[in-house]
C-alpha positions as CSV (number, residue, x, y, z in Angstrom):
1,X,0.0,0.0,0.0
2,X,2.8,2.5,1.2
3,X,4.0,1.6,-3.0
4,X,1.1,3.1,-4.2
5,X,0.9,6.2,-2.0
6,X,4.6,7.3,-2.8
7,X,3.3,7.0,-6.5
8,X,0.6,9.3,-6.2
9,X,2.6,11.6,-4.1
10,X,5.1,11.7,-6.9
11,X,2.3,12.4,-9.4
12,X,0.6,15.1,-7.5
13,X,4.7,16.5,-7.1
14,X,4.8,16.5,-10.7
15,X,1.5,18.3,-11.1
16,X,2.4,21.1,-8.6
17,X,5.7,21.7,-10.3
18,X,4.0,21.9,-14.1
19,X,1.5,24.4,-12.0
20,X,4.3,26.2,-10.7
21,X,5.9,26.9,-13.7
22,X,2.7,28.3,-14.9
23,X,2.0,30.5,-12.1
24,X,-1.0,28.7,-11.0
25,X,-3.0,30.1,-13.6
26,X,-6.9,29.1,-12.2
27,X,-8.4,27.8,-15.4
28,X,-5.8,25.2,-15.9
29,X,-5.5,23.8,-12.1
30,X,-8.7,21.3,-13.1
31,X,-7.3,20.4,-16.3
32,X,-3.6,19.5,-14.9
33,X,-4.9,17.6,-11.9
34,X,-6.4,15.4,-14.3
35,X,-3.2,14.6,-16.6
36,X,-1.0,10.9,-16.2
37,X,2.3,10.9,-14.7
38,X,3.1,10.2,-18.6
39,X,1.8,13.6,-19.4
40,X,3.4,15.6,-16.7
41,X,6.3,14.4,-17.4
42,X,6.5,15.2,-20.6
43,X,4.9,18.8,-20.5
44,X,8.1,19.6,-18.3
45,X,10.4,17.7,-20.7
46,X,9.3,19.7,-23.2
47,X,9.3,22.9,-21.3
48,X,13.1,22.2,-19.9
49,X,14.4,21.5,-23.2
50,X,13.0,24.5,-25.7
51,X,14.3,27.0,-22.1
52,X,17.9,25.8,-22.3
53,X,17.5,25.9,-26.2
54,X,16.4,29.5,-25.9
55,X,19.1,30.6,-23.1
56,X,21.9,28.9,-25.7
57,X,20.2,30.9,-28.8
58,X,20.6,34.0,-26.2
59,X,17.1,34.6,-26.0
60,X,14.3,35.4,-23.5
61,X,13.4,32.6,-21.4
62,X,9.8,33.7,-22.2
63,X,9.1,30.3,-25.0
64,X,6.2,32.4,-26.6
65,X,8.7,35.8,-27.6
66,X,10.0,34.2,-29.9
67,X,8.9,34.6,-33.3
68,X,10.7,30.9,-35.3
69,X,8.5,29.1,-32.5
70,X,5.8,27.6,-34.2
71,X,2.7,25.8,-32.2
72,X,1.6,22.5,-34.5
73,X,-1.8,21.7,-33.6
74,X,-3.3,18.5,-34.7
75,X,0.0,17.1,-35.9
């Protein structure tokens, strides 16, 4: 039992820190708390890797200043 409560605590971890780096925005709380460990995980792969890409291309660490990034949607 204690297996399965360190797994949700690590998922609920993982929630709070893709909420974090958000800002808590309130319309997205319900729609995080309902994504996989999976999911979470890769929302903040994503996010880690196009920040360090952007700090090495000496750019804002804001992802959405930039104009070459693109949003794909339905891809």
């Amino acid at each position: 039992m204690s297996v399965l409560w360190d797994l949700k605590a690590e998922l609920n971890g993982l929630r709070n820190t893709v909420l974090g780096v958000l800002d808590y925005p309130a319309e997205l709380v319900p729609i995080v708390n309902r994504l996989s460990f999976a999911q979470c995980a890769y929302l903040l792969s994503v996010y880690r890797l196009e920040t360090l890409r952007l700090v090495h291309e000496n750019l804002s660490t804001d992802l959405f200043s930039s104009k070459k990034y693109k949003f794909v949607v339905g891809a």
